[in-house]
N, C-alpha and C positions, 0 to 999 in steps of 0.2 A: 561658728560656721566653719565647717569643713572646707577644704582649698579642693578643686578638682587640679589635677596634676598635669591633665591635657593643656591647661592655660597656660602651662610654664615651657618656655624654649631652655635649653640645659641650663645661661647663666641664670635663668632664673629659678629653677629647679634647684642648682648648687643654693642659691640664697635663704632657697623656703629651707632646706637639710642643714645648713648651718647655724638657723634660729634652733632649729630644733637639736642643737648639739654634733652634726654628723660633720665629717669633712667630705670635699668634693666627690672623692673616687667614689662614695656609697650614692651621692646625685646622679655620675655617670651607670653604675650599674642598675638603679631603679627606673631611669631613663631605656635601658638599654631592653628592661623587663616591660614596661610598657610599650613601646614601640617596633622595637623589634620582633617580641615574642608576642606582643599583643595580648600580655597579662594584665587582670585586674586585679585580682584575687592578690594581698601581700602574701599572704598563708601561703603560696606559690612560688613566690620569689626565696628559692629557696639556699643563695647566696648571699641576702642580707640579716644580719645580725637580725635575733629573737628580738633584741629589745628596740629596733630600728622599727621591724614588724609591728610592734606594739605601738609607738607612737606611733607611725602611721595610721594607723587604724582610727585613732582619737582625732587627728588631726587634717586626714587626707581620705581623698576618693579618686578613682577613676573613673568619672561618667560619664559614660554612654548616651548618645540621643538615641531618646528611644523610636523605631522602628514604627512606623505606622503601614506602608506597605512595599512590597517589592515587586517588581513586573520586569519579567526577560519576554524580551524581543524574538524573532524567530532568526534574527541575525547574530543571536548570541549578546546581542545588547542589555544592559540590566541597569533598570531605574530605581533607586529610593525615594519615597518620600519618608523625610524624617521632622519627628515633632520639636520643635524648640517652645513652645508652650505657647500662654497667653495667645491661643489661638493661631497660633503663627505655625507653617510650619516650609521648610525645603528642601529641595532635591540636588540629587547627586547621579553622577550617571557612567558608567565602566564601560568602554567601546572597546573590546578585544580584536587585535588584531594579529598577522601573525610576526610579526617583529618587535609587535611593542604593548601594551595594556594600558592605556589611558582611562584617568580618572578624573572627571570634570565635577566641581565641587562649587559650593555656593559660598558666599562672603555675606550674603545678606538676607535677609524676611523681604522677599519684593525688591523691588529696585526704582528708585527717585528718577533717573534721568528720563524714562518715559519715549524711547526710539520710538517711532511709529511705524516697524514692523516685527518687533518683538511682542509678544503675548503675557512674558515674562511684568514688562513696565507695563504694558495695562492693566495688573491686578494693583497696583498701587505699593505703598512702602510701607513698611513696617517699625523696623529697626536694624542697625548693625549686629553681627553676628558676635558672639567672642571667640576669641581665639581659640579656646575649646570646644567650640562648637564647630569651627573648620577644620579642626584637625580631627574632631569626632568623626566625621565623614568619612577622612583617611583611613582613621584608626579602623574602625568597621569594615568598611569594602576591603580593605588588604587582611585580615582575619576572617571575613567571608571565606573571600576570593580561594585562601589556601585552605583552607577546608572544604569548598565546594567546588575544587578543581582537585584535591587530594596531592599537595605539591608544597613541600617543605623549603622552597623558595618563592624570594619576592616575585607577584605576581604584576604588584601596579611598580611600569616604569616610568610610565608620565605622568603629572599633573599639570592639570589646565584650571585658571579660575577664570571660568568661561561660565559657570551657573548662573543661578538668581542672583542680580547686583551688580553691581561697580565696586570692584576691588578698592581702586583706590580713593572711594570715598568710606573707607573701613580701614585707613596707612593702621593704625596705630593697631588695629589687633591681627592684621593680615600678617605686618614686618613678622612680628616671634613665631605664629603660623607657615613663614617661607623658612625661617632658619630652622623650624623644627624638620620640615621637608629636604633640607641640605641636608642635616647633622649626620654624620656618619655613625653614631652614637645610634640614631635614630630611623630614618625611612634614605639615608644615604644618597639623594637620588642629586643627579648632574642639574647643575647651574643652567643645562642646556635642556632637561627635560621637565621643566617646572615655569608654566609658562602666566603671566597677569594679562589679563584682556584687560584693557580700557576704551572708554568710550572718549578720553582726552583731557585728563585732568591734569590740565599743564606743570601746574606749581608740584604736584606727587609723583608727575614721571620724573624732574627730576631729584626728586629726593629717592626713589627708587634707582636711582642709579648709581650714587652714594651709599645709601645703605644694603642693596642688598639687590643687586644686577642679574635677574634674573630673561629669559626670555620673556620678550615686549610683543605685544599685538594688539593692534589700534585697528577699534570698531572704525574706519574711513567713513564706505557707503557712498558717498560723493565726492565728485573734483571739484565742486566750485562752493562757495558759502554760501550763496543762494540757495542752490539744493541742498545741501548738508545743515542749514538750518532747521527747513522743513522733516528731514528726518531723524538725525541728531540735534533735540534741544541743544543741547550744552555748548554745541558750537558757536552759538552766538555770545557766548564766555572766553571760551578759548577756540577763536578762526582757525582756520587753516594753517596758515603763514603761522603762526604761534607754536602750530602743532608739531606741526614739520620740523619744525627749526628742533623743538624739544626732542625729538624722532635723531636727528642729525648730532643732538648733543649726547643722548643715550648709547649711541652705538659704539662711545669712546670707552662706555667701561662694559658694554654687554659681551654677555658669554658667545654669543652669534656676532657674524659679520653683518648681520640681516636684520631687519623688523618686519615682522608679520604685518597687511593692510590686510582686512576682513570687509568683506564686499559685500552685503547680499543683494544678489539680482532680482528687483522687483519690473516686472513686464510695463515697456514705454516709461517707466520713472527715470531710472539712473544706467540702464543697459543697452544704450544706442550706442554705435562706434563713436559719434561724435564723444560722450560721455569716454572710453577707452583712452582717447586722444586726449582730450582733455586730461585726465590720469597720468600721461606719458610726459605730458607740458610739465603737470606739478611737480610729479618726482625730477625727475631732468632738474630742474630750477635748485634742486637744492641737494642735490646727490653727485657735486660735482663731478659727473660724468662717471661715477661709479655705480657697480651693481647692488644698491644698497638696502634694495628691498625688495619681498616675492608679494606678490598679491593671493588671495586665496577667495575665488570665488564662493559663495553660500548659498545654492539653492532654497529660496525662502518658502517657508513652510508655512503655508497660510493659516489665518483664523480670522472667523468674521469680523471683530472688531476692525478690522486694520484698513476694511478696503483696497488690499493690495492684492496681485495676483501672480505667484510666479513665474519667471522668467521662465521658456521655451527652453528645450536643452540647446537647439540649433541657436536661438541668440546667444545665448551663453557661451556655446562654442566658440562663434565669430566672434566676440568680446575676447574672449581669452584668448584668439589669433592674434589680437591686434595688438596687444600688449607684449607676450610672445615675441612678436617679430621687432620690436625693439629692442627687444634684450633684457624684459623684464621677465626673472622666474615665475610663472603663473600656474596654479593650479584648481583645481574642481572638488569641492570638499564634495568627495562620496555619501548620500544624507544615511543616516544610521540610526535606528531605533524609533521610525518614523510610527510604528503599530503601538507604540507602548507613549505617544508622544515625550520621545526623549530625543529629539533633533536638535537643531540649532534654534535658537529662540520660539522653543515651545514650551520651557521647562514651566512649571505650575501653571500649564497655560488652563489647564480643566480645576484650577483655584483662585480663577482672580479676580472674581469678584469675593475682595475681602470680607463684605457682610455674611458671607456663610462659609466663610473655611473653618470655625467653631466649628458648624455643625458637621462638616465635611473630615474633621478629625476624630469628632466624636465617634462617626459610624464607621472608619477608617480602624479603630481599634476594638474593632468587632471584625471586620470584614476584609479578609489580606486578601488578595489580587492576585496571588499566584502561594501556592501551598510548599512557604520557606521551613515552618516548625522543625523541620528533620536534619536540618543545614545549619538555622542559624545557631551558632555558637551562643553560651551563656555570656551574657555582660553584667557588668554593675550596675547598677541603676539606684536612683534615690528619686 
């Protein structure tokens, strides 16, 4: 069985080149041929030894997930759905902005924790990603990107794992997945623009802070456990009080002085001032009188499942006054890619009922969504 290479963060990369006879430097420069250059082809890499070329070939791949469709937004926004097999498949999604080029990338086939206004958890779970298959995502949209923007520089400056799933219930393939996003070998990108969403999975945030301290943002949603049960299961796992604390322990080794709280405003649920206040009590309680976190409002993006409706721009505003005027950094996530549903908790919102995303791939690799043939770059595939 051939190794796909995307699996490997460099020390592990160096490990597979030394079975096979090579010393380090030739792990760093095939490293640097995949990721930087966004080569599959060894025949290509045309700095490694003939005979390096040749075993690889027998022993290694570059795979590519393959491409089922792509859809730009009229904001410039641009959605994947990509196949991971066995019926499964996930999205990835490129918000261009003009300072910065984020890439929101998926960790999972579905997601287990089940929010109750994500559309994402009501298609159900599937399985963990591998770590080739989250850096496939990268791999791809940033060789897009510079071909279909004609620009011999890196395009994606951020990564967010903000897609389908809970990061950290995927630690063990996400951790060589971040280091490969560090590596300056590789996608080189800042400790500070590479960011894990969680929904709170205590005992992981801090082993993420140990291994590999990257920008934190915790799906909140609510100030009290009574409501944040009702909308985040898992909180009746890991309260509030557990989380915060982990929150306050993490920011000893993060790259930010800050932890992201992600909010979504659902209308009369959790966006009345009273709820604000309450928000201002929690953090206060444990942020000893310091600025130690911004809130980031989510215009929520309805889907019939959910029975939720969202929140008014006007409440939303006065919400975001009220925290504000305490001294909390608050902001208004602009919603982005809303035509192509690639917003904030809509990703495979049009796949979740699992009994027919087979048939919905099937006719997926007949029928692309927007006419890429001319862009997209050749990959390996097996």
């Amino acid at each position: 069985m051939t190794a796909n290479l995307l699996d490997f963060d460099l020390e592990s990369l160096t490990g597979f080149c030394e079975r096979l006879g090579e010393k380090r430097f030739r792990a760093v420069q095939l490293f640097r041929w995949i990721h930087q250059k966004g080569e599959a082809d060894f025949d290509a890499m045309s700095d490694l030894a003939k005979s390096l070329r040749e075993k690889l070939k027998g022993a290694a791949q570059v795979k590519a997930l393959p491409v089922l469709s792509q859809q730009i937004s009229s904001d410039g926004t641009i959605k994947w759905l990509f196949d991971v097999g066995g019926g499964d498949a996930v999205e990835a999604v490129f918000i261009p902005e003009d300072d910065r080029g984020t890439l929101c990338i998926s960790s999972q086939a579905g997601c287990a924790v089940g929010c109750r206004f994500c559309s994402t958890g009501h298609q159900g779970f599937s399985r963990n990603l591998r770590t080739g298959e989250i850096i496939a995502q990268l791999w791809f949209a940033e060789r897009f990107l510079r071909h279909h923007l004609h620009s011999d520089e890196r395009v994606i400056s951020n990564v967010v794992m903000m897609g389908m799933g809970e990061p950290l219930q995927n630690y063990g393939e996400l951790l060589p997945a971040l280091r490969t996003m560090l590596d300056d070998h590789a996608y080189g990108l800042s400790r500070r623009r590479v960011t894990v969403s969680t929904s709170g999975i205590v005992p992981k945030v801090d082993l993420l802070s140990q291994d590999c301290p990257v920008a934190l943002a915790v799906s909140l949603h609510a100030p009290t456990d009574a409501l944040r049960d009702k909308l985040v299961p898992l909180n009746k796992k890991y309260p509030l009080a557990e989380l915060m604390a982990a929150c306050g322990r993490y920011l000893e080794f993060a790259p930010r002085d800050f932890i992201t709280f992600e909010y979504c405003m659902l209308d009369g649920v959790n966006d009345q001032l009273e709820h604000a206040r309450q928000l201002i009590d929690l953090v206060q309680a444990y942020g000893g009188g310091r600025a130690w976190c911004k809130f980031n409002l989510i215009p929520f993006n309805p889907f019939e499942q959910s029975g939720l409706t969202r929140s008014s721009a006007r409440q939303t505003l006065a919400f975001s006054r009220v925290l504000s005027d305490a001294g909390i950094v608050t902001t208004i996530r602009k919603t982005r890619g809303d035509d192509i549903a690639a917003a904030c908790g809509q990703l495979a919102g049009d796949v979740m009922d699992r009994t027919r995303v087979g048939e919905r791939i099937a006719r997926q690799r007949t029928i692309m969504l927007h006419p890429v043939a001319a862009h997209q770059p050749t990959v390996q595939e097996t």
